[in-house]
Every structure is written in structure tokens, then in C-alpha cells.
KOLDOTOR-28027 format. One line per field, with one value per residue (C-alpha): residue number from 1; x, y, z negated. Coordinates in Angstrom, 3 decimals, padded with zeros to 6 digits, always signed. Example, Ala and Ser with C-alpha at 12.3 -4.5 7.8 and 13.67 -1.06 7.14 Angstrom:
seq <- c(1;2)
X <- c(+012.300;+013.670)
Y <- c(-004.500;-001.060)
Z <- c(-007.800;-007.140)
END
This chain:
seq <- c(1;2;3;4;5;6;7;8;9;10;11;12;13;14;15;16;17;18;19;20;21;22;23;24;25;26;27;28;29;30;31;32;33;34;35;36;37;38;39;40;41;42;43;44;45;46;47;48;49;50;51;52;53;54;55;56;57;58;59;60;61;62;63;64;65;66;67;68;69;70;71;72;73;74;75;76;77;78;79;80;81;82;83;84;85;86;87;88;89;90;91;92;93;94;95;96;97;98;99;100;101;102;103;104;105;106;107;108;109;110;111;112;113;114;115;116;117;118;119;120;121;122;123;124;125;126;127;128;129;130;131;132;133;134;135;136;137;138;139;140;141;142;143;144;145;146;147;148;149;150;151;152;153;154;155;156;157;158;159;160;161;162;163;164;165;166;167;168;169;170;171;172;173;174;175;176;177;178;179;180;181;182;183;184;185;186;187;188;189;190;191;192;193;194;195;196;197;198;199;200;201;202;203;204;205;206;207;208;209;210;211;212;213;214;215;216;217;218;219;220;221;222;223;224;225;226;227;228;229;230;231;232;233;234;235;236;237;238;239;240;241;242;243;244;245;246;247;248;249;250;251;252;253;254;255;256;257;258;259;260;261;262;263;264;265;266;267;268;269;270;271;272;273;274;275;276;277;278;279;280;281;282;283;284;285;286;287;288;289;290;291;292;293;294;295;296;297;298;299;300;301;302;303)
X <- c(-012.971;-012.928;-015.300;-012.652;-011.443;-008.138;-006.364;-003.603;-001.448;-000.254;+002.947;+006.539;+005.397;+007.426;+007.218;+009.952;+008.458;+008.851;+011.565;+008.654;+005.787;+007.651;+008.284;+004.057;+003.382;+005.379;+003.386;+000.530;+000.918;+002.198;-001.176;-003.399;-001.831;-001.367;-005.365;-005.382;-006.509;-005.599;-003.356;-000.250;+002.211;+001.594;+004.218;+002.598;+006.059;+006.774;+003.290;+000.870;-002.911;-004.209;-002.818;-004.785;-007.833;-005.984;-004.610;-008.188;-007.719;-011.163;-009.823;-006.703;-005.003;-003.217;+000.149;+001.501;+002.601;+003.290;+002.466;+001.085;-000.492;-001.553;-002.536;-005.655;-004.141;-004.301;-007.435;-008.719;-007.102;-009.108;-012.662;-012.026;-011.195;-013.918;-011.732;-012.860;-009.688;-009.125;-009.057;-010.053;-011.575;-009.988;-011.075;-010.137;-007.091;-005.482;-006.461;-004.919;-001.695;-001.974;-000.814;-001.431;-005.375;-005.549;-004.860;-007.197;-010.228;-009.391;-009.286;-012.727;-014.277;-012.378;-010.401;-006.800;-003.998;-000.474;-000.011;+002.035;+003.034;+003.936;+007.617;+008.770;+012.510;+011.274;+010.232;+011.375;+012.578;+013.983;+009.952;+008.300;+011.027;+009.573;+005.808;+006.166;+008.241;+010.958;+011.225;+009.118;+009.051;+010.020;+007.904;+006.933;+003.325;+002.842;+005.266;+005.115;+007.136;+008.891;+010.891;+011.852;+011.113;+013.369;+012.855;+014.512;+015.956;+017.232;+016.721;+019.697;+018.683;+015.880;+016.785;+018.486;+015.503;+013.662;+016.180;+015.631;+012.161;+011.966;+013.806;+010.606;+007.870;+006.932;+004.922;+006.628;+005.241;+006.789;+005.074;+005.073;+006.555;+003.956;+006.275;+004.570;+003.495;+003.011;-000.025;-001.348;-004.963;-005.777;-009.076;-009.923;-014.088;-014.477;-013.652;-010.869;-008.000;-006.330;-003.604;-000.440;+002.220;+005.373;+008.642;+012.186;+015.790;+015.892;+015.263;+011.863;+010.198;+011.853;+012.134;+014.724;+012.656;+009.684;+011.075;+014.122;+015.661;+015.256;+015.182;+011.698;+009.315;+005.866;+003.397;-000.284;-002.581;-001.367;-001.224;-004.148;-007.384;-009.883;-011.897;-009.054;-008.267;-011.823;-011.981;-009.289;-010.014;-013.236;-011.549;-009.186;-012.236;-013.689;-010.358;-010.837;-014.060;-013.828;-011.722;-013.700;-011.077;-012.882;-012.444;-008.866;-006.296;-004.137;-004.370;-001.005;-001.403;+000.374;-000.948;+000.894;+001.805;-001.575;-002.892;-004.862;-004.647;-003.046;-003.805;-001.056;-002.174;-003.725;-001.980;-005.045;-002.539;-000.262;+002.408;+001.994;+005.824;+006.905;+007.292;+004.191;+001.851;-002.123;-001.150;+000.214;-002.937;-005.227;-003.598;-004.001;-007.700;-007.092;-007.330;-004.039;-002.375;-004.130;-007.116;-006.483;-005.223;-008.386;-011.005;-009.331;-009.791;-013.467;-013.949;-012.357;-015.060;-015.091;-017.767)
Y <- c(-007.008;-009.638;-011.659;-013.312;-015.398;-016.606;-016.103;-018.393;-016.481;-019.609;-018.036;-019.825;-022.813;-024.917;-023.310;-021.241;-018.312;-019.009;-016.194;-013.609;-015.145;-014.702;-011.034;-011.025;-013.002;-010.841;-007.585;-009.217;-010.523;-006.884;-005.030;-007.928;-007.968;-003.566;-003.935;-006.256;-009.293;-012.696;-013.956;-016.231;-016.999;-020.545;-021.958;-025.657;-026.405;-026.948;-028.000;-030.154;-028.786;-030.792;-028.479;-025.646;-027.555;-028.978;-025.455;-024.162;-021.211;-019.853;-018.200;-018.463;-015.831;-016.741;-015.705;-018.586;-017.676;-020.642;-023.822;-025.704;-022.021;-020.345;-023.351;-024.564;-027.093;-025.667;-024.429;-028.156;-028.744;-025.974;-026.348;-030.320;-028.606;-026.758;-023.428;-020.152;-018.758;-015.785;-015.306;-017.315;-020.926;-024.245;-024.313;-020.465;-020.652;-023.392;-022.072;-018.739;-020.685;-022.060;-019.884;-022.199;-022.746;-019.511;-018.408;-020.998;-019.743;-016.029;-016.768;-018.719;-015.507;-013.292;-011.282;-010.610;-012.395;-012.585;-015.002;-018.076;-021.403;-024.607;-025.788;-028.862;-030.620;-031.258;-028.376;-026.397;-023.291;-021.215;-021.913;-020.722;-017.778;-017.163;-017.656;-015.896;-012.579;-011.741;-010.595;-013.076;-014.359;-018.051;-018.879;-021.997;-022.209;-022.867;-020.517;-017.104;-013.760;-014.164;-017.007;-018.982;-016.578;-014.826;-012.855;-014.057;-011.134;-013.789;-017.264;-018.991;-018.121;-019.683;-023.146;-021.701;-019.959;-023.051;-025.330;-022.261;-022.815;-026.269;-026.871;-025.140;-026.974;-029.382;-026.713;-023.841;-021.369;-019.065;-015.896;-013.086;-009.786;-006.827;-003.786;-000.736;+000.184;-002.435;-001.960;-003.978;-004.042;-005.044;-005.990;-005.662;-006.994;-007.507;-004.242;-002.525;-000.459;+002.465;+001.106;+001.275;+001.954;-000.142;+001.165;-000.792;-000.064;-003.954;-006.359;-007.446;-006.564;-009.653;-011.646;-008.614;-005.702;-006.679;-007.198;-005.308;-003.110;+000.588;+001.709;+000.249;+003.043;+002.494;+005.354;+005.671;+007.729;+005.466;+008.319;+007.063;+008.801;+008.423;+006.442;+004.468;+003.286;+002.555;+000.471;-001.185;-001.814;-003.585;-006.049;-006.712;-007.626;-009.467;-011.430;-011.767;-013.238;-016.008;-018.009;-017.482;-015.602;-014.162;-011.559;-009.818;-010.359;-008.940;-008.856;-008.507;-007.211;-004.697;-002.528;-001.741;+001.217;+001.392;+001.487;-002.032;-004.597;-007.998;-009.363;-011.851;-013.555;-013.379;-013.651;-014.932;-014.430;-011.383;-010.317;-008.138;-007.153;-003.387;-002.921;-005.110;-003.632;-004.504;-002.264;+000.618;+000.458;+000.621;+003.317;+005.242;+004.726;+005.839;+002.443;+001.800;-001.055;-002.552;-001.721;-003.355;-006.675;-006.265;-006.016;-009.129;-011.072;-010.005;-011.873;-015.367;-017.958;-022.131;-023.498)
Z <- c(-031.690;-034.436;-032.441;-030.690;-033.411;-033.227;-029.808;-028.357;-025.580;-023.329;-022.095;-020.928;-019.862;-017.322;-014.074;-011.334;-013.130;-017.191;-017.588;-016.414;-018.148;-021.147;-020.811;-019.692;-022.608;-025.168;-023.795;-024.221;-027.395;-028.857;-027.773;-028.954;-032.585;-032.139;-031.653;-034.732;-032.887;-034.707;-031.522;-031.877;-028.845;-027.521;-025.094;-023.419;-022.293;-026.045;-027.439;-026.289;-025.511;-027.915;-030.735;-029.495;-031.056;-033.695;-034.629;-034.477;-031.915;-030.410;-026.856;-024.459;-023.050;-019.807;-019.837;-017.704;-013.733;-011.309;-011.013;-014.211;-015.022;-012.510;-010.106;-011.471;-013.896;-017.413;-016.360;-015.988;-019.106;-021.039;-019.518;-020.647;-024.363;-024.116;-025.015;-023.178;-021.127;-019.174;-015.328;-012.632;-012.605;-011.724;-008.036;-007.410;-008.857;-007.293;-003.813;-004.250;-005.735;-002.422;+000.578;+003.479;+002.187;+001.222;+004.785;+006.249;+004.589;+004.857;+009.112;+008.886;+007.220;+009.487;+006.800;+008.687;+008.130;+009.736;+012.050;+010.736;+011.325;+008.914;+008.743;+008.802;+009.031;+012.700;+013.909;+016.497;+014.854;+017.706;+019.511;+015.842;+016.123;+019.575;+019.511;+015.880;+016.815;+014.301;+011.754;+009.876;+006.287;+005.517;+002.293;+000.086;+000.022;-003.867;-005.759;-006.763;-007.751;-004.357;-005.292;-002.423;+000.173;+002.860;+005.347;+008.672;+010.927;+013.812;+014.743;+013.875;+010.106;+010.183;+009.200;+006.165;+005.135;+005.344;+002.994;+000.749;+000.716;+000.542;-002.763;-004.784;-002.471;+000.505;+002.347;+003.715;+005.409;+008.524;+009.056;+010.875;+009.116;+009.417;+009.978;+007.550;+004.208;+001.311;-001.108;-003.634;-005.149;-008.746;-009.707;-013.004;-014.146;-010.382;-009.631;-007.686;-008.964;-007.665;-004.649;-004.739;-002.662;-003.345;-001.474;-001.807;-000.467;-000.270;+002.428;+001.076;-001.877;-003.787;-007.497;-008.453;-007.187;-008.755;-012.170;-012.965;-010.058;-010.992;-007.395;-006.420;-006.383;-007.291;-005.596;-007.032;-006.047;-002.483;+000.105;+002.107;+002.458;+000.460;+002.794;+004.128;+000.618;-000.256;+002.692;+002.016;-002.158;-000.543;+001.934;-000.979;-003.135;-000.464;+000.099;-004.165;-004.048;-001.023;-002.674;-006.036;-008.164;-011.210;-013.970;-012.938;-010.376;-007.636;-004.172;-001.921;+001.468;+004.349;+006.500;+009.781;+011.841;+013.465;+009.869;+010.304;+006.878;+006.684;+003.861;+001.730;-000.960;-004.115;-007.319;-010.313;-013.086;-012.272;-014.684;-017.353;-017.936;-017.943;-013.974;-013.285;-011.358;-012.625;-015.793;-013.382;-011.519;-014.697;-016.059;-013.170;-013.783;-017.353;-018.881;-021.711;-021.572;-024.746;-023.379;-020.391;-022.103;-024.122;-021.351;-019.863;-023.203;-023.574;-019.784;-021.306;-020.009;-019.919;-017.527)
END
């Protein structure tokens, strides 16, 4: 392990999401020193880049969620530094950041999707209500963790979904809600996880569910067959792979009452916090949380 030299974990940073990729980056950080790894926390909203050469570290851990981390930019940053970093490349990463593109592709290779349209101040909103079906999600296209997003139980809400939406992007998304179970699939060395099964007593599985309600339940092994989840962990991976995402991830997705997959979106840096979910889904595949952090490590790469 003392091959990797000294270790920056980029974490904070200045997106929607800094609150949560501080809590990632302070998990991470414990089981990389518990493991005795050199690492130090690194937050680019308060340092420049350029100190990660001038301070001599060897590898990056990415800690960072939303945009300027997750969206392909420190990425760009790094492979110019020449400084290996963990998960997926520049190109991968800002297409999954990107719901809309993300979509596009995923319909061109035929992997299912829920039908959706783009908002705009000038659209019709009671015809995307219509040709939509409700309920349906209202989403910006570029953020993560949920923030932004509503879901829209009646057409008269939808405008106020959409100002929502607009004050964290310029792309919003309306999409159809698939009524059924919600799984996610973690990929870990470009390999599935165990699903799981997430289950809420709120509207939507929102910002608050995912990182501190206590009433979310999290259900792994999934409750599927064992075919139907297999199945399903390869679409996911599939889903993974078209848009180029390497070394670990998550992919979001529902399946409705007929049991058929519609698959989300892709998160390329997921958190690592205490309810996240890529750590729930290794450990149910027997892998510990430092392990975990250090298998991602050992994939850092630069181009």
C-alpha cells in the first residue's frame, strides 16, 4: 500500500453538493489514513491545483460531487498535471453529469429510458403534462443528489417545478415517473454490485432521504430473482460503459410493475457518506469500507 505515495482527497469544492462531499471526503480520508496511507484532505474551492504539484502529492482521490468535480472539469485539470485520479475520464464524466446527453445516447443504443421532454420558459406545460402522463419528474439536467428536482403530481405545478429547476441549471428536464421499485447498481473494477432496493415514505427519494432521514430503508439482497437481478446488473453495466465511465460508479434506474428497467442516470463519483449506497452494496459482497476506498485508489489513472 505504500506505493501510492502521498494521496490528496479533493473534497468540498464549490458545487450544489459541497455539504455532502465533505461528509464523502471525511470517510474517505479516515479509512485511507486507518490503512496508513499518506493522504491529506484537499478542498480546490480553497486551493488552487497547482499546489497539488507544488505540495508534491502522487494520486487524487475524488471526493468532489457536482459540477467542477464530477463533470469532467477537474478531470481536465489533472490529466493536464499529469496526476493519476480516481474514477471516470474527462469525456465520461461530463456526459453522465449530463442527463439530457446521457439520455440521447442510451436511446441510440436502445438501453430504456423514460420518456422526457426539455423545458423551456416557452413551453407548453399543460401539452408536456399531457403527451408526458403525470406523475413526472421536473429535473435540471447537470446537478446531482436530487437537488432541484420535483416530482409534479398535476399540471398546474408544473411551472413551479420548472423555476425550481432552473435556478441550479439552463436545461431542465420533464420526465415521465416510472410507477415501481427503485434499485441502484454500483460498479466497483467494472464489475456489478449486489442491487439494492431503496424504499421511502417520501414523495421521491430526495436530497433529505438520501443523506439523513432515518426512515429510508435500504434492502440488499434486492428481492428479485437471481436471474432478474443478473440481468439487470448487466444492462446497468452496459448503461456504465456507453458513455465510458471507468473504475467505480453508480447506476440509478426503476423498474416498473411489469418488471421492465428504465434506466436514470449514472452518478461517476457517488458519495461515500454513512447512508451512501456504493459502500452498502460492497459490503454486501463482503468488501469493508476501507477496502473498498482502497480498491478505488489502486484504479487512479491519467491518460
Amino acid at each position: 500500500m505504500n506505493n501510492f505515495g502521498k494521496v490528496a482527497v479533493l473534497m468540498g469544492g464549490r458545487s450544489a453538493e459541497r455539504e455532502i462531499s465533505l461528509k464523502s471526503g471525511a470517510m474517505v480520508l479516515g479509512a485511507l489514513k486507518k490503512s496508513g496511507i499518506d493522504a491529506h484532505a484537499f478542498d480546490p474551492r480553497d486551493l488552487g491545483l497547482e499546489q497539488l504539484l507544488a505540495q508534491h502529492f502522487d494520486r487524487v482521490f475524488i471526493a468532489l460531487h457536482g459540477r467542477f468535480g464530477e463533470d469532467g472539469t477537474v478531470q481536465g485539470a489533472l490529466e493536464y498535471l499529469g496526476i493519476p485520479y480516481t474514477g471516470s475520464g474527462v469525456m465520461a464524466s461530463a456526459l453522465a453529469m449530463d442527463k439530457w446527453r446521457t439520455k440521447l445516447l442510451w436511446q441510440a443504443a436502445g438501453i430504456p429510458t423514460p420518456p422526457y421532454e426539455l423545458l423551456s420558459q416557452d413551453s407548453d406545460f399543460a401539452g408536456v403534462g399531457e403527451r408526458l402522463g403525470l406523475p413526472l419528474m421536473v429535473k435540471p439536467a447537470r446537478e446531482g443528489s436530487s437537488i432541484g428536482m420535483s416530482k409534479v403530481t398535476s399540471i398546474e405545478k408544473i411551472a413551479a417545478a420548472f423555476e425550481l429547476a432552473a435556478q441550479y441549471d439552463q436545461t431542465i428536464i420533464a420526465e415521465r415517473f416510472i410507477q415501481g421499485v427503485e434499485l441502484t447498481a454500483a460498479v466497483l473494477d467494472d464489475e456489478p454490485l449486489p442491487l439494492i432496493r431503496l424504499e421511502t415514505p417520501r414523495v421521491f427519494y430526495d436530497y433529505q432521504a438520501k443523506y439523513f432521514a432515518d426512515d429510508t430503508r435500504y434492502i440488499c439482497p434486492c428481492g428479485l430473482p437471481q436471474s432478474q437481478e443478473r440481468a439487470v446488473q448487466d444492462q446497468a453495466l452496459a448503461a456504465f460503459r456507453l458513455l465510458g465511465c471507468s473504475g467505480w460508479g453508480r447506476v440509478d434506474l426503476m423498474l416498473d410493475e411489469a418488471g421492465r428497467p428504465y434506466f436514470l442516470e449514472v452518478n461517476t463519483i457517488p458519495g461515500m457518506t454513512d447512508h451512501s449506497l456504493v459502500p452498502m452494496a460492497a459490503r454486501a459482497r463482503g468488501i469493508s469500507f476501507e477496502d473498498l476506498v482502497i480498491r478505488i485508489l489502486e484504479s487512479a489513472h491519467v491518460a
